[in-house]
Each structure stands twice: as C-alpha cells, then as structure tokens.
C-alpha positions in Angstrom: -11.2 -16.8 -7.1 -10.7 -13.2 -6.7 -8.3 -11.3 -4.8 -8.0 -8.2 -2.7 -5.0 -6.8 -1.5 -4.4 -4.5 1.6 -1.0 -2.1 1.0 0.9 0.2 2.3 3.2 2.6 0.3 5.4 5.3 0.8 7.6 8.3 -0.6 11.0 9.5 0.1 9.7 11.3 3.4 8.5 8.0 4.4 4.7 9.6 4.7 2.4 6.2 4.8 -0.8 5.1 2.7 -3.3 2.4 3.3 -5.2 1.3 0.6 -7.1 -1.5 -0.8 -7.6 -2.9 -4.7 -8.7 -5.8 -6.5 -5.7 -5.5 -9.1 -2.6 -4.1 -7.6 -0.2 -3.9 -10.4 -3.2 -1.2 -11.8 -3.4 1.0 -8.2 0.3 1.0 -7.8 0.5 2.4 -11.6 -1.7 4.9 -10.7 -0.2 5.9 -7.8 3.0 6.5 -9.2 1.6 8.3 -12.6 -0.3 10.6 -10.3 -3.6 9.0 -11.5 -4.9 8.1 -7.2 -6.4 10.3 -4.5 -5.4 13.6 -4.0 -3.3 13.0 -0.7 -1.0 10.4 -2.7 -0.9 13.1 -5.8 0.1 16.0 -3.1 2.9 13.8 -1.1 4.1 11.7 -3.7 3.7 8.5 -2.8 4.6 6.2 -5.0 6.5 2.9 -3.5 4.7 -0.6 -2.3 6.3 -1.2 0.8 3.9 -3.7 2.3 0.6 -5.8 0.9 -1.8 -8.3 2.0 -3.7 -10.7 -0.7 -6.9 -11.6 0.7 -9.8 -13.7 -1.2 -12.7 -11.6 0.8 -13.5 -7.9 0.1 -15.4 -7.5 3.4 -11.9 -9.1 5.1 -10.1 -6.6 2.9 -11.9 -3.1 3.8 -11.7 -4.4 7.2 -7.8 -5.0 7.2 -7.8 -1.6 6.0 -9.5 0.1 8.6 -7.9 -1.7 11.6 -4.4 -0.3 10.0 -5.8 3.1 8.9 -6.3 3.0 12.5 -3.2 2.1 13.6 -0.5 4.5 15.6 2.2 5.3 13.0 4.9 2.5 14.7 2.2 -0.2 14.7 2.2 0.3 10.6 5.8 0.4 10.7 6.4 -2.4 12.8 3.8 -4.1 10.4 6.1 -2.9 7.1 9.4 -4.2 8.7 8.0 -7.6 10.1 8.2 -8.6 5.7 10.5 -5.6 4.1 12.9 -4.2 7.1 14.3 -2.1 4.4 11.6 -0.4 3.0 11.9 -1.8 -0.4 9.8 -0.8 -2.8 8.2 -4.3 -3.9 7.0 -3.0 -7.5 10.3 -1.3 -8.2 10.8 -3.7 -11.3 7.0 -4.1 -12.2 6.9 -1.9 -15.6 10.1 -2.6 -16.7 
C-alpha cells in the first residue's frame, strides 16, 4: 500500500513549509541539500517538524491545502499538539 505524507518543516527563523511526498526520507534530503523549491533554497528550511502518513494522494493534496491555508498559529498549534519543542524529527536520519 502506498503512502503519502503531509509535512511541515522549518529553519532557525522558524519560517514554515507545507509540503507533500510519497517518500519522505528523499524530500526531506532534498530539502536540506538545497535540491527543493526555490522558497525552501532561499529561507533555508531544512528541519521536519511535523508529518502526516496518509494511504490516499487525493487525501494528501487535500491535507495540504487546508493547512497551506491555515493562519500561521493554526499551523503552529498543529506542530506543537505532536513536537511542542520544535524538534527536528529527521535530525538522525542520514547518520
């Protein structure tokens, strides 16, 4: 069965991203080597702070678009309800 994740990461300025992916150990390596979207190459943002697995890409995109659409303390309140510290969750992923 596949799955999609919905995440949120960060950068030292605490700036916020919302993306989606089918492999999530790939888009967070991207991120933080620079390899993603402009805005994430630009601000820096390379920490997981928050993600969703999902088994539906439709559910997915859609997850992504309600938070894209979010106020800013919506997302955070969203981050801190699983990682009230702002951990970054891949931080021992290419070890």
């Amino acid at each position: 069965m596949q799955e999609y994740f919905v995440y949120i990461m960060t950068n030292n300025s605490k700036t916020l991203y919302t993306g989606v992916t089918n492999n999530i150990t790939r888009r967070v390596y991207e991120h933080r080597n620079k390899l993603g979207s402009n805005f994430t190459k630009k601000y820096k943002i390379t920490k997981l702070i928050y993600f969703e697995t999902v088994t539906d890409v439709n559910v997915a995109i859609e997850r992504e678009k309600q938070i894209k659409g979010w106020v800013r303390q919506k997302k955070i309140e969203l981050i801190e309800s699983d990682n009230p510290n702002w951990t970054d969750l891949s931080a021992d992923w290419y070890d």
